[in-house]
C-alpha positions as CSV (number, residue, x, y, z in Angstrom):
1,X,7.6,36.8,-38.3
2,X,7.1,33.7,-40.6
3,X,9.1,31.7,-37.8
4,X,6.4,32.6,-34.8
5,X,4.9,29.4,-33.4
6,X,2.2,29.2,-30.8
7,X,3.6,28.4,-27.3
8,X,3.1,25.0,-25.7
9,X,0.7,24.6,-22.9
10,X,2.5,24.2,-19.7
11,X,2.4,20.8,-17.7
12,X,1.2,20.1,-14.2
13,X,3.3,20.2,-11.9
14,X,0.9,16.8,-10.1
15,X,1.8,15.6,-13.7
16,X,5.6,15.7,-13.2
17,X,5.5,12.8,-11.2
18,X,2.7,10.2,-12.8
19,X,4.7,8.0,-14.1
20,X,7.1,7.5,-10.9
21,X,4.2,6.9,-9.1
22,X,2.2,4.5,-11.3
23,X,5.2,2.2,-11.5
24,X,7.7,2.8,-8.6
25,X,6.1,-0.2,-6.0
26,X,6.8,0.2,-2.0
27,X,9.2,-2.1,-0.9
28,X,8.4,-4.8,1.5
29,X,9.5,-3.1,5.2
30,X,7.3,-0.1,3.7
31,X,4.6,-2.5,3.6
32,X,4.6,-4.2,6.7
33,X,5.1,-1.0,8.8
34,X,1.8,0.3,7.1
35,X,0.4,-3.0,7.6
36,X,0.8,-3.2,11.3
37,X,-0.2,0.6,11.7
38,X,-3.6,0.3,9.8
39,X,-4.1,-3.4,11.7
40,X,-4.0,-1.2,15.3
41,X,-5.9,1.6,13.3
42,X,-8.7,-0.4,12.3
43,X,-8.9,-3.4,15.5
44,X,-6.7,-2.0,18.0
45,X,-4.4,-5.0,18.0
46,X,-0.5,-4.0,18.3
47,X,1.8,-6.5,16.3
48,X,5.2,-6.4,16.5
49,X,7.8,-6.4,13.6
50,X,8.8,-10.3,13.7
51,X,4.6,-10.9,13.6
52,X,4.3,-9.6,10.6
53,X,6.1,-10.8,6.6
54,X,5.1,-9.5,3.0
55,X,6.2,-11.2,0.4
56,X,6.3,-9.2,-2.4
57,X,6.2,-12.4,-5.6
58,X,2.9,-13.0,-4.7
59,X,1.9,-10.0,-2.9
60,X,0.6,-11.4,0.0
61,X,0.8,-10.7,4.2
62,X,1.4,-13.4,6.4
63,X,0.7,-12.9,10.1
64,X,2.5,-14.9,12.6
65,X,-0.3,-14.7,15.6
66,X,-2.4,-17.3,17.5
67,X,-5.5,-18.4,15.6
68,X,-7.5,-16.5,17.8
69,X,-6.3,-13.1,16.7
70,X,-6.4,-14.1,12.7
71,X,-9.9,-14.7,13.4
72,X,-10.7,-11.8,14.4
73,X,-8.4,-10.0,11.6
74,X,-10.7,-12.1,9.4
75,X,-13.3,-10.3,10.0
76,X,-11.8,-6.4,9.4
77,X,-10.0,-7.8,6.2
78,X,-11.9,-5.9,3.5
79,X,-11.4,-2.8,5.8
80,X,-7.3,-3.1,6.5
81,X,-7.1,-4.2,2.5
82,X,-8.9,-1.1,1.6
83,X,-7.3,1.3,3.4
84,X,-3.9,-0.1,2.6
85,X,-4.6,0.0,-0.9
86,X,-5.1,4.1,0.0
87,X,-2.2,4.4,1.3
88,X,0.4,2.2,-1.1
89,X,-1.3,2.6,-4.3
90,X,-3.2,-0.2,-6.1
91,X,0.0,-1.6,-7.3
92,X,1.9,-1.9,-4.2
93,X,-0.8,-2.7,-2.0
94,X,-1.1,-6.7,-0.9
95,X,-4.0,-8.7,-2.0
96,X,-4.2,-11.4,0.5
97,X,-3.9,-11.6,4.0
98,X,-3.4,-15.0,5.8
């Protein structure tokens, strides 16, 4: 009876996965498919594959459109940055859209 010890509290099972998820990043078609589905969520503009790089050193989206229509993304780029950041994560989320 001198050997009894108290049992351990049991985990979480959301808590399992924490740290996959705080340092696993999406990879960069992951983030250009999301990129063009929140773009046609948010405007209603459909790019194509070929319109649209990430590159993931410097975390940034480049969009490969007339001037026109990156004036107009201008203008929603808080709103498509936000709700990509809900979607990928803070981490693997881009920060700048040109």
């Amino acid at each position: 009876m001198e050997e009894y010890s108290v049992p351990r509290s049991m985990k979480k099972i959301g808590d399992l996965f924490d740290k996959y998820r705080t340092r696993i990043k999406a990879p960069q078609a992951s983030v250009e498919k999301e990129c063009i589905q929140v773009i046609k969520e948010v405007t209603g503009f459909e790019l194509t594959n070929n319109q649209v790089t990430y590159t993931v050193s410097t975390r940034s989206i480049c969009l490969h459109v007339p001037s026109v229509l990156k004036t107009e993304l201008r203008f929603h780029n808080t709103a498509i940055l936000q709700k990509l950041q809900d979607r990928l994560g803070k981490d693997g989320c881009p920060n700048i859209i040109f």
